[in-house]
C-alpha positions as CSV (number, residue, x, y, z in Angstrom):
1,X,-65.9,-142.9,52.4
2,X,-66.3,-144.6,48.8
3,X,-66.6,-141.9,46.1
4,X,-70.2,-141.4,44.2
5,X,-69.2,-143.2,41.3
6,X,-68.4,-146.3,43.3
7,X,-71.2,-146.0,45.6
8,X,-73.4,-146.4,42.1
9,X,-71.9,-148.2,41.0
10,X,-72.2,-150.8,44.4
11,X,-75.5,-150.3,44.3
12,X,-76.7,-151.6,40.4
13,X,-74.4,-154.3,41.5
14,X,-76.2,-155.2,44.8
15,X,-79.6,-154.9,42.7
16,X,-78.3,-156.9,40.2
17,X,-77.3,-159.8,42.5
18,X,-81.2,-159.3,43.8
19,X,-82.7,-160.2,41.3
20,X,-80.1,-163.5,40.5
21,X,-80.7,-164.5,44.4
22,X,-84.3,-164.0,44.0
23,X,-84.6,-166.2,41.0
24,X,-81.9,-168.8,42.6
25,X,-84.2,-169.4,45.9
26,X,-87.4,-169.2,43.5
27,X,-86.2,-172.2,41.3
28,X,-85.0,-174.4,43.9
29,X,-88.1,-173.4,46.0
30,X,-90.3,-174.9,43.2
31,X,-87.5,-177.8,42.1
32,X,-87.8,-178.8,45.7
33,X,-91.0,-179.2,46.7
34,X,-91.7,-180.9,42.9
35,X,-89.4,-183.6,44.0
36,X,-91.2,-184.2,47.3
37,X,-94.2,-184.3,46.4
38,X,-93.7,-186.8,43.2
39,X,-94.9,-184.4,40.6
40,X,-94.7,-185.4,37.0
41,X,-92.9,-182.3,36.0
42,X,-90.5,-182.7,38.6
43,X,-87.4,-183.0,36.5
44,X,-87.9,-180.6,34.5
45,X,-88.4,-178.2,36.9
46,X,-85.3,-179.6,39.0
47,X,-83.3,-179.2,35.8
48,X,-83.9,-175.4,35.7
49,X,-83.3,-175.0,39.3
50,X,-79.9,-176.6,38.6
51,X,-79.1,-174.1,35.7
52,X,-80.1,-171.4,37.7
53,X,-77.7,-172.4,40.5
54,X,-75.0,-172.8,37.7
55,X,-75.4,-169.6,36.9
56,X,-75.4,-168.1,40.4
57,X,-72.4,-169.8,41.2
58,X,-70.3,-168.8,37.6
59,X,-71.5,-164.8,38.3
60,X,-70.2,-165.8,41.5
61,X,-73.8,-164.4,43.2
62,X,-73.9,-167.3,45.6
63,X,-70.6,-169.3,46.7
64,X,-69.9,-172.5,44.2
65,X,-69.9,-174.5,47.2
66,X,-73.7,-173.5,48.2
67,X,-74.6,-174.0,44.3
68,X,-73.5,-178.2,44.6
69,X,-74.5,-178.2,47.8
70,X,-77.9,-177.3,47.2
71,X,-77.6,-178.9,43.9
72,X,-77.1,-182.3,45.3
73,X,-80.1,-181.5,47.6
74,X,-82.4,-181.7,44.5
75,X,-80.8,-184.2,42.8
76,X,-81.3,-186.5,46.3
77,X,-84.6,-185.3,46.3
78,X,-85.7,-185.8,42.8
79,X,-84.3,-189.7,43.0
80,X,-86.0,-190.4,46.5
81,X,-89.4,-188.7,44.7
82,X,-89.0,-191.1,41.8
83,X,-88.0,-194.6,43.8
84,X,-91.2,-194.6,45.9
């Protein structure tokens, strides 16, 4: 059994990481569907999917290896949005 104090503290963590996974899946939600559908903001929105990934990844929220994989997902995205 974990003790109180490390049962709180588990728990502001797990909210914490929410709220970064929430935002994570948000951005590239939004990057993504930019890309495909040729939007003129596209890169900009793409770019802050990216940073929010970066971030993920550093806090270690999300694996690093998800963060470039899902990072080269919108990059391939963004260039096949742009070329046609």
């Amino acid at each position: 059994m974990p003790s109180d104090k490390s049962h709180r503290v588990s728990v502001r963590k797990a909210a914490r990481n929410q709220a970064v996974r929430s935002a994570t899946r948000t951005a590239r939600r939004k990057g993504m569907s930019a890309a495909q559908e040729k939007d003129a903001n596209a890169p900009e929105l793409v770019k802050a999917a990216v940073a929010q990934l970066d971030r993920a990844a550093r806090k270690r929220v999300i694996h690093p290896n998800k963060a470039a994989r899902h990072k080269s997902q919108l990059m391939r995205a963004l260039r096949q949005g742009q070329a046609q």
